[in-house]
C-alpha positions in Angstrom: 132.7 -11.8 -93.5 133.8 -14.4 -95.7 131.7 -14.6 -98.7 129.6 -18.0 -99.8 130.6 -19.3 -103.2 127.9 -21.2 -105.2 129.6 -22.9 -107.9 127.0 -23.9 -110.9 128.8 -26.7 -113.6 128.2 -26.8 -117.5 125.6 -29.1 -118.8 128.0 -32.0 -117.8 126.5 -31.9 -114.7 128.8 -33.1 -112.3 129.5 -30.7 -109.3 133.5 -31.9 -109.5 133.9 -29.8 -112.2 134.3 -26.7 -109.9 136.7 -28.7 -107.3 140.4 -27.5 -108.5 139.3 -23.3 -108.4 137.5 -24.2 -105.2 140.6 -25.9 -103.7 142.7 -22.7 -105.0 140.3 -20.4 -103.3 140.9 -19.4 -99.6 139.7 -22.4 -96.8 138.0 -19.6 -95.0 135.4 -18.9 -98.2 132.3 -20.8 -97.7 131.5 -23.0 -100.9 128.5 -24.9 -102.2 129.1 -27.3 -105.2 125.9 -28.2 -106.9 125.3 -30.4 -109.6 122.3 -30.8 -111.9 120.2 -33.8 -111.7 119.7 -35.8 -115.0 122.4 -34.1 -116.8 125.8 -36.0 -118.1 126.2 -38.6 -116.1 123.9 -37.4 -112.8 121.2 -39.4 -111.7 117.8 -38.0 -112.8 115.5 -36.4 -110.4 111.7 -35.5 -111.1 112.1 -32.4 -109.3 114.5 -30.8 -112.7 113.0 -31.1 -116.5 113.4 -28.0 -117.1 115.7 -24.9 -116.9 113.0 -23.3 -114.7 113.8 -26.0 -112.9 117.3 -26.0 -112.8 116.9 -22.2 -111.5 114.8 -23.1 -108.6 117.1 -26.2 -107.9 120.2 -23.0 -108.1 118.4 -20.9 -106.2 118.0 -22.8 -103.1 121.5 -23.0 -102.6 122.0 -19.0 -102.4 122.8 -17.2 -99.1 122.4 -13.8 -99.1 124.4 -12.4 -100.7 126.2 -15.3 -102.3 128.6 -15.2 -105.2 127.9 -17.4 -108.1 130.5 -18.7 -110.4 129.1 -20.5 -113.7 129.9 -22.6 -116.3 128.6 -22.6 -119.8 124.8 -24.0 -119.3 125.0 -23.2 -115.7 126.0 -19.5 -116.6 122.2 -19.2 -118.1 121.2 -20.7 -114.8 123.5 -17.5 -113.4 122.2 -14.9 -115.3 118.8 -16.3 -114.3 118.9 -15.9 -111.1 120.5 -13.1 -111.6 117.4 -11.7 -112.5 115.2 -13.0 -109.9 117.2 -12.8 -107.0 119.6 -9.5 -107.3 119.6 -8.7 -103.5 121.0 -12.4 -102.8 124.0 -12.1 -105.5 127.2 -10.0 -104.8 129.0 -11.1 -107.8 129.0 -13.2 -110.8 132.0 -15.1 -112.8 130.7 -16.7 -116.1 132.6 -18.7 -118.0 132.8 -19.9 -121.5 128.4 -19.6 -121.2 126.0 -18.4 -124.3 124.6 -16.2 -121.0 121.5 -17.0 -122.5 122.2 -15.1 -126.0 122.3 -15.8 -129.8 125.9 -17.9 -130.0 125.0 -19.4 -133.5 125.5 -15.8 -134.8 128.9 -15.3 -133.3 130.3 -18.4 -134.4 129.6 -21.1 -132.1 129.7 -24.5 -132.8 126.2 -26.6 -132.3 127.3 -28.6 -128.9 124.1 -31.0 -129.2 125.1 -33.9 -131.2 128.1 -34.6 -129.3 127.0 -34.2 -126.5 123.6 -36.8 -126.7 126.6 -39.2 -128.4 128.6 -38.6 -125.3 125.4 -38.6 -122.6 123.0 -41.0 -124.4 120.9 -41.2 -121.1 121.0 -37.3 -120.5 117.7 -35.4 -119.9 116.1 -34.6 -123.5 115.1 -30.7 -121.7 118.6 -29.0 -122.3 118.8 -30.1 -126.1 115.5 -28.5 -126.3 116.2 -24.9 -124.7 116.0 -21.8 -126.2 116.8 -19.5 -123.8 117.0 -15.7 -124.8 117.6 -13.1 -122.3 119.1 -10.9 -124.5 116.6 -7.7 -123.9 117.6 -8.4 -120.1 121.0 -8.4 -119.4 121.1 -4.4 -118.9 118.7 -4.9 -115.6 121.8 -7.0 -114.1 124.2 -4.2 -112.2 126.2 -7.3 -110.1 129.7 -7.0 -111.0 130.7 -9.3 -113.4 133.8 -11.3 -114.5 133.5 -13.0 -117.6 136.3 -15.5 -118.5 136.7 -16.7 -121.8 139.5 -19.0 -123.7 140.2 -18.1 -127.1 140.3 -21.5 -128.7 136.8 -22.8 -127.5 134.2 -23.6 -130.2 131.3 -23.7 -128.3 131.5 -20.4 -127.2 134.2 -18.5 -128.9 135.3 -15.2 -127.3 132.8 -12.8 -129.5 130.4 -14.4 -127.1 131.8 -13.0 -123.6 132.7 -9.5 -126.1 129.3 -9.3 -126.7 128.5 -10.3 -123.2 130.7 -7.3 -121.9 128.6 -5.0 -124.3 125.5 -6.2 -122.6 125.9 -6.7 -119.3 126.7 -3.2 -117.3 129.2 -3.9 -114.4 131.1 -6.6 -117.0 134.6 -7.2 -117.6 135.9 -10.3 -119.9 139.5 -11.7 -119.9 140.7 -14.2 -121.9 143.1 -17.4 -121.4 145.4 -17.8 -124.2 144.7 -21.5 -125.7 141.8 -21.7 -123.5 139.3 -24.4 -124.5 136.0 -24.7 -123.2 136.9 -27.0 -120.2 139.9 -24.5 -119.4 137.8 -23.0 -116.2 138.9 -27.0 -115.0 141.4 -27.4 -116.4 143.7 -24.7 -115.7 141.9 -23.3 -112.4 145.6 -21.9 -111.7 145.6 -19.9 -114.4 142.0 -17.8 -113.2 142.0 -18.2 -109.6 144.1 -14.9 -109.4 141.3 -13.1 -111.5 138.6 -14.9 -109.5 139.7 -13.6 -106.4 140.7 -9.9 -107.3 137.4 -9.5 -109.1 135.3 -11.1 -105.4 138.0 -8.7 -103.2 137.4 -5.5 -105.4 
């Protein structure tokens, strides 16, 4: 069967982000682009004010089993549901996320203030997050590709090696020059991992 591919953007928002891997990835792979209302430039939607909200917004989109592929904020979404919903996730590709762990101490850049200057009209419930799932990441056995580029400040690659550490079924590669929009970017550059890591 082919599998279902949820694809969960950054804090952006916009569901587009995901188009150019999705376009790479076989026609006959059944995929769901979701965006997050409120966020970048999405309109708002009463139904999402929080990240528990965001997770229940995610998690209506699974099939089971889906795969979910995750971009920085939406990788905490991920792991979330990771957590919740096991038995609906095959696999997991995170990229350039915190995972929902301490990035301050690992070098990361604060993304905040650029981002409200960029977003001015973005939800105030992401700059407010503190997520921590750091004493839960061993319960998650999905397999696990973690993609990293090694010239991202916002989550620099100690994050996804400390990720791997954490995270039982993980392995992390890294795109040389890799920024933190590289997952868009340079979709031709992953889609070969992508797919080995879904067909292993």
């Amino acid at each position: 069967m082919s599998p279902h591919i949820l694809f969960l953007p950054g804090a952006g928002g916009a569901a587009s982000f995901w188009h150019p891997l999705g376009a790479l990835l076989p026609a006959s792979w059944r995929k769901t682009y979701l965006s997050w209302p409120g966020l970048g430039l999405e309109p708002h939607d009463p139904s999402v004010r929080s990240l528990d909200d965001a997770v229940a917004h995610a998690s209506r989109g699974l099939e089971g089993p889906s795969v979910v592929v995750a971009q920085s904020m939406g990788g905490v979404v991920a792991v979330r549901l990771a957590l919740t919903h096991p038995e609906r996730i095959s696999h997991l590709v995170l990229t350039a996320t915190s995972g929902g762990i301490d990035v301050a101490s690992l070098g990361a850049s604060d993304w905040r203030g650029p981002y409200r200057a960029e977003y001015p009209k973005a939800a105030d419930w992401l700059l407010n997050d503190r997520t921590d799932l750091s004493a839960e990441l061993h319960r998650i056995s999905i397999p696990t590709l973690l993609l990293w580029g090694d010239a991202d400040p916002l989550s620099p690659v100690a994050v996804g090696c400390r990720l791997e550490q954490l995270l039982p079924r993980a392995r992390l590669r890294v795109l040389a020059g890799g920024d933190h929009m590289f997952a868009r970017e340079r979709a031709d550059e992953i889609v070969t991992w992508v797919t080995e890591h879904l067909r292993a």
